[in-house]
PATORKE-348662 format. One record per residue: residue number from 1; x, y, z of N, C-alpha, C in turn; residue in one letter. Coordinates in Angstrom, 2 decimals. Layout:
N
<NUM; <X; Y; Z>; <X; Y; Z>; <X; Y; Z>; A>
...
REM end
This chain:
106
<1; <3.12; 64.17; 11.89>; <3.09; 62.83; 11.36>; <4.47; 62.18; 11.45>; X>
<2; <5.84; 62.63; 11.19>; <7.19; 62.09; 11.18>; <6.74; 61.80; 12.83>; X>
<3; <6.66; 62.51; 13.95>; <6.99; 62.36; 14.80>; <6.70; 60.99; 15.65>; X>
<4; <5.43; 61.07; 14.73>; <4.36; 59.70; 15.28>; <5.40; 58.68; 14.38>; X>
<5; <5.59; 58.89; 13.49>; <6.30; 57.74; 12.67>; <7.51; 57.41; 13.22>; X>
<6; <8.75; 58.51; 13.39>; <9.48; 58.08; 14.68>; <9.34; 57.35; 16.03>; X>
<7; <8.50; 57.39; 16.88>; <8.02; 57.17; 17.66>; <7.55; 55.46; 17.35>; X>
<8; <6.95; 55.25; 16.68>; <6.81; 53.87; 16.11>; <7.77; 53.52; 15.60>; X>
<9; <8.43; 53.79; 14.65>; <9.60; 52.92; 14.30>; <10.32; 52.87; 15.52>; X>
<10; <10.79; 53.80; 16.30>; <11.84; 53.35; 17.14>; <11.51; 51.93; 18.59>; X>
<11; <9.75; 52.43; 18.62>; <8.78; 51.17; 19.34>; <9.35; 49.74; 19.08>; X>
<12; <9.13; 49.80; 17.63>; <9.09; 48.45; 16.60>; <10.62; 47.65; 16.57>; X>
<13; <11.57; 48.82; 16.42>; <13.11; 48.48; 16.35>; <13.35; 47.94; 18.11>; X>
<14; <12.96; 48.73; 18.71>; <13.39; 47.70; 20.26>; <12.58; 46.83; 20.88>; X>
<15; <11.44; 46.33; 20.11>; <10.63; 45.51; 20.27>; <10.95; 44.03; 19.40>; X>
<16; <11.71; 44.68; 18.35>; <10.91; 43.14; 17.25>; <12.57; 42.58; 18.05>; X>
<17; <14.00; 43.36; 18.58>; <14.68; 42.92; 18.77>; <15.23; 42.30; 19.99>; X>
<18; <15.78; 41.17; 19.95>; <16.18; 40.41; 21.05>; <16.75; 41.50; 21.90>; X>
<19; <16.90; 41.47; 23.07>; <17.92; 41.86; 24.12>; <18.96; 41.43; 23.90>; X>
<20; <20.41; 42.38; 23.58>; <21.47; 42.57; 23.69>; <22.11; 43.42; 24.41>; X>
<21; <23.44; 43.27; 24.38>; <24.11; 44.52; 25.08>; <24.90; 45.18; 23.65>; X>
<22; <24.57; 46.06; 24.01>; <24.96; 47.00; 22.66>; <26.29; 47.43; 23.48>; X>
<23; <27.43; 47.61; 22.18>; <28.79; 47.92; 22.11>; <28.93; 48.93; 22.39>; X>
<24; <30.20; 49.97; 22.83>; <30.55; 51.47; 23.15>; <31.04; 51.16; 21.87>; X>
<25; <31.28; 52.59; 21.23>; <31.41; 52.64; 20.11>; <33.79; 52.44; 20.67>; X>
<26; <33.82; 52.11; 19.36>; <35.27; 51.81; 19.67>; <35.95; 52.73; 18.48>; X>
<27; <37.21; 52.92; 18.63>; <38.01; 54.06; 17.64>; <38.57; 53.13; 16.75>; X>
<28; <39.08; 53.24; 15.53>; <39.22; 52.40; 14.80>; <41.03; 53.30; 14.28>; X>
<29; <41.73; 52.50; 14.00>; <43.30; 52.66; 14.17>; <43.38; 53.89; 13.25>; X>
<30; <43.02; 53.77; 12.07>; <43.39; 54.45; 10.35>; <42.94; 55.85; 10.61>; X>
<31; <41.60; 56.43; 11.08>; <41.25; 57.41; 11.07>; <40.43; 58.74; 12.46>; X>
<32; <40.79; 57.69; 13.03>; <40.25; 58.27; 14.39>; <39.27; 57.60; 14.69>; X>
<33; <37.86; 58.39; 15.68>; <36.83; 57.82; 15.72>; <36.05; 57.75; 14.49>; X>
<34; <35.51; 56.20; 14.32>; <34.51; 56.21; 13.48>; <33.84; 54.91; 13.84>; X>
<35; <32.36; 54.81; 13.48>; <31.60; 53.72; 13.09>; <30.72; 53.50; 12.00>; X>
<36; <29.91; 52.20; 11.84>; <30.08; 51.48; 11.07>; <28.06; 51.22; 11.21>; X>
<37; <27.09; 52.07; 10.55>; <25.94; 51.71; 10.73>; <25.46; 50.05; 10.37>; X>
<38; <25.11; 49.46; 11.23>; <24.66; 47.93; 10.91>; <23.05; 48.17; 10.55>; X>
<39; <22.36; 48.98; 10.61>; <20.96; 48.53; 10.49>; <20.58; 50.22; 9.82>; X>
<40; <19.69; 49.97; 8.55>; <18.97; 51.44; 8.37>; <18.59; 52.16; 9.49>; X>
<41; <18.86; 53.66; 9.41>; <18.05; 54.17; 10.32>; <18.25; 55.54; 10.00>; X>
<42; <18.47; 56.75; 10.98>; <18.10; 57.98; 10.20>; <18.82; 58.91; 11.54>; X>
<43; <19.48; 60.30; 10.80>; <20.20; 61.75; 11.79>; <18.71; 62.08; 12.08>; X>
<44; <18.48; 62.36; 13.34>; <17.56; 63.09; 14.02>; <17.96; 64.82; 14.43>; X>
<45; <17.16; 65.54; 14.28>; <17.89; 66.91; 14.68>; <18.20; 66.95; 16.34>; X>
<46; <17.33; 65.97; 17.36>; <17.24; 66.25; 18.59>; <17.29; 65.06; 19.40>; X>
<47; <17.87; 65.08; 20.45>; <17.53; 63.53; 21.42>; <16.49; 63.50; 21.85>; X>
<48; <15.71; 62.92; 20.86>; <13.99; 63.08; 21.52>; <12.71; 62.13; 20.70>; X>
<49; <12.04; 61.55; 20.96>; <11.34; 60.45; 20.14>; <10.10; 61.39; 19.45>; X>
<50; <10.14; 62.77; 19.76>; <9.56; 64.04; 19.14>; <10.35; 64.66; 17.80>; X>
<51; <11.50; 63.93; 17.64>; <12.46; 64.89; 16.50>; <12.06; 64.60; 15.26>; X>
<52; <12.36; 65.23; 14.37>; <12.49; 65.06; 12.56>; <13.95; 64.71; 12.14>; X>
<53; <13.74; 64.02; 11.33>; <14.80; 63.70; 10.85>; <15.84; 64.61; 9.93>; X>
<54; <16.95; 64.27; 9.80>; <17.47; 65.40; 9.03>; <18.23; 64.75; 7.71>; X>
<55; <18.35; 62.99; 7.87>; <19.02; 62.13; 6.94>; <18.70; 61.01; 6.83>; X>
<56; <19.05; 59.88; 6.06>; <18.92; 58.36; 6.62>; <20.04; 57.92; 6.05>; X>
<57; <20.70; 57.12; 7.12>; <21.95; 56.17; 6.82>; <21.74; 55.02; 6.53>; X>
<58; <22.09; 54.03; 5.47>; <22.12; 53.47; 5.00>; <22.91; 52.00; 5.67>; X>
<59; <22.63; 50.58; 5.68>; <23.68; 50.04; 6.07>; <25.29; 49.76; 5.26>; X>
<60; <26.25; 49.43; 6.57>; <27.73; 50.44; 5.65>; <28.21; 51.58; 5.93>; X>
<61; <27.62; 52.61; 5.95>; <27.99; 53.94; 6.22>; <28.58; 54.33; 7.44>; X>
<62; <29.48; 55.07; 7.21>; <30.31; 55.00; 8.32>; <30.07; 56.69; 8.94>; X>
<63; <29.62; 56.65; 10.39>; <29.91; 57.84; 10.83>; <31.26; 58.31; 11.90>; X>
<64; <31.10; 59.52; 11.99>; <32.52; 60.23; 12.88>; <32.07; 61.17; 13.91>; X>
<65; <32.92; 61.40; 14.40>; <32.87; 62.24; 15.38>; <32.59; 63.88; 14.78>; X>
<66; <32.04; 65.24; 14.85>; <31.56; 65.63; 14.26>; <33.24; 66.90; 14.50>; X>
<67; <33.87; 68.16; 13.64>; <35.18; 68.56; 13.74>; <35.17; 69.06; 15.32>; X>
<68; <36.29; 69.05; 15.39>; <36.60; 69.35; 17.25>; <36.41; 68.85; 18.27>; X>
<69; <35.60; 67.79; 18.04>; <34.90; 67.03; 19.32>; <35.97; 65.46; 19.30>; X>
<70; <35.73; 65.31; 20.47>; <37.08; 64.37; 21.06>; <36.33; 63.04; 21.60>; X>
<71; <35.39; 63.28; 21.58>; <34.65; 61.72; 22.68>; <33.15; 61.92; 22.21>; X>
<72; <32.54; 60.94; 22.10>; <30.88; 61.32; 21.77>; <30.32; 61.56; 23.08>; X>
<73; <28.92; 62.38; 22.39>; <27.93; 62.68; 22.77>; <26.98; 62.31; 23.00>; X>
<74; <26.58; 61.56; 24.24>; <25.38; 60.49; 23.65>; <24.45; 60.77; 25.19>; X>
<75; <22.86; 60.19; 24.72>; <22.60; 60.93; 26.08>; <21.17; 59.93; 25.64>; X>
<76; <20.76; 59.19; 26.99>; <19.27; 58.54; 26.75>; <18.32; 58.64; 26.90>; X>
<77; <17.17; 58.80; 26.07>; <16.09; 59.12; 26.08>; <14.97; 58.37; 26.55>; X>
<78; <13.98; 58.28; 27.46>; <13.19; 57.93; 27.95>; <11.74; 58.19; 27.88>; X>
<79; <10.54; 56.96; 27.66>; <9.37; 57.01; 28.34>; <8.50; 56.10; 28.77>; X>
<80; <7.44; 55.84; 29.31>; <7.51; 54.46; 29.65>; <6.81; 53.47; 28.50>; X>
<81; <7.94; 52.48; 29.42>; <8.30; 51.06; 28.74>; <9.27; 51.21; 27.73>; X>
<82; <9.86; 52.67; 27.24>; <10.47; 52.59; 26.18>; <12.17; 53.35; 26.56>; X>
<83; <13.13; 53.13; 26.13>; <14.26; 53.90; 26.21>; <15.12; 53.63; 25.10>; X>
<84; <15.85; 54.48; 24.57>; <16.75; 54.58; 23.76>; <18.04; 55.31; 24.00>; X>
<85; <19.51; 54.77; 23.28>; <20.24; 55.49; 23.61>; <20.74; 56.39; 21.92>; X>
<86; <21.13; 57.59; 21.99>; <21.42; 58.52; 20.83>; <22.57; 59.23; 21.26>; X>
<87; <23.23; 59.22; 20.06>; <24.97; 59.81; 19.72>; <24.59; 61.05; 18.44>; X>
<88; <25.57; 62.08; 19.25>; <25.73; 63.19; 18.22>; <26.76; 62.78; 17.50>; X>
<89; <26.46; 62.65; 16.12>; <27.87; 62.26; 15.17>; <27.52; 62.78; 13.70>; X>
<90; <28.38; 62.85; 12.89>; <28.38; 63.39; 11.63>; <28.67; 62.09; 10.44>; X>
<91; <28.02; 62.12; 9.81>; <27.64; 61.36; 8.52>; <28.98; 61.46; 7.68>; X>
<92; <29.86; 60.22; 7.35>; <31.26; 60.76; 6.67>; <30.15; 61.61; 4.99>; X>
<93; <29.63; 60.39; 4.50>; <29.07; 60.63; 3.23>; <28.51; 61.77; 3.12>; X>
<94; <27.36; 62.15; 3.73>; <26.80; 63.80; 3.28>; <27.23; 64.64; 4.14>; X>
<95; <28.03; 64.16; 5.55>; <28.09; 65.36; 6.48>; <27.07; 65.96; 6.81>; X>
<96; <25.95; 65.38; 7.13>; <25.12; 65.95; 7.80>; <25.48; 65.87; 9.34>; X>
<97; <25.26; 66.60; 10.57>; <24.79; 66.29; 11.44>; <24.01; 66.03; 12.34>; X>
<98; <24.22; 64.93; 13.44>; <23.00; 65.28; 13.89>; <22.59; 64.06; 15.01>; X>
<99; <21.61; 64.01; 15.68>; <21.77; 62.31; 16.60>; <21.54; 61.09; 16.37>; X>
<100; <21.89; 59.99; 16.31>; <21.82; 58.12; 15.94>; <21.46; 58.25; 16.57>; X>
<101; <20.85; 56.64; 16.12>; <20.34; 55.92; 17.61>; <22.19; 54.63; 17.52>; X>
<102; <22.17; 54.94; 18.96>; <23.54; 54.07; 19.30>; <23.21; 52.62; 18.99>; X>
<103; <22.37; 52.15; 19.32>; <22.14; 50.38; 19.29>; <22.25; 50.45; 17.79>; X>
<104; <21.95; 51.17; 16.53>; <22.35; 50.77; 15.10>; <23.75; 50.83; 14.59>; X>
<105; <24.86; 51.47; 15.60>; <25.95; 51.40; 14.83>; <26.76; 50.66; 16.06>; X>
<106; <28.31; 50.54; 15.31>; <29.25; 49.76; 15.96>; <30.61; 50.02; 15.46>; X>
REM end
C-alpha cells in the first residue's frame, strides 16, 4: 500500500506542477553542504517509486550531505511518462538517512 501511495503522490507532485528547471543544489558558506526543503515530502530507503519511506521532512528543514561524503548522490528514476530525480542526504534534525526527491529542496 505505501508503495502505491508513493507512486501516486510522486504522479500528483509532477503533475499538478508547472515545468521548471529545478536548481543543483548549491553549498551554502557557514556550514558546508546543505539545503533547504521547500515543499513536504519524505527520506525514501531506495531510488525507486517502489520504496518505503523512512521519514518526512517538513518545509524548512534543512538537509546535508550524509558524514564523509563530499558531493551528492543523486541518480534518476524512471517510467513511462514519469521521471524523477533523488539525492542521498541526511536529515540535519533526526539524522535519518536516506533519498529526496531533488525538485523539493534547494
Amino acid at each position: 500500500m505505501k508503495k502505491i501511495m508513493l507512486a501516486l503522490t510522486i504522479m500528483l507532485m509532477l503533475t499538478a506542477c508547472a515545468p521548471k528547471s529545478t536548481p543543483e543544489p548549491t553549498a551554502t558558506k557557514t556550514t558546508g553542504q546543505e539545503w533547504t526543503v521547500t515543499k513536504s515530502t519524505y527520506i525514501y530507503d531506495s531510488p525507486s517509486f517502489d520504496s518505503d519511506s523512512k521519514g518526512e521532512l517538513a518545509v524548512g528543514d534543512i538537509v546535508t550531505l550524509p558524514s564523509g561524503v563530499t558531493s551528492p548522490e543523486c541518480k534518476t528514476i524512471s517510467e513511462p511518462g514519469l521521471s524523477a530525480t533523488m539525492c542521498y542526504l541526511r536529515a540535519k534534525r533526526s539524522g535519518i538517512e536516506g533519498w529526496v526527491l531533488k525538485k523539493w529542496i534547494e
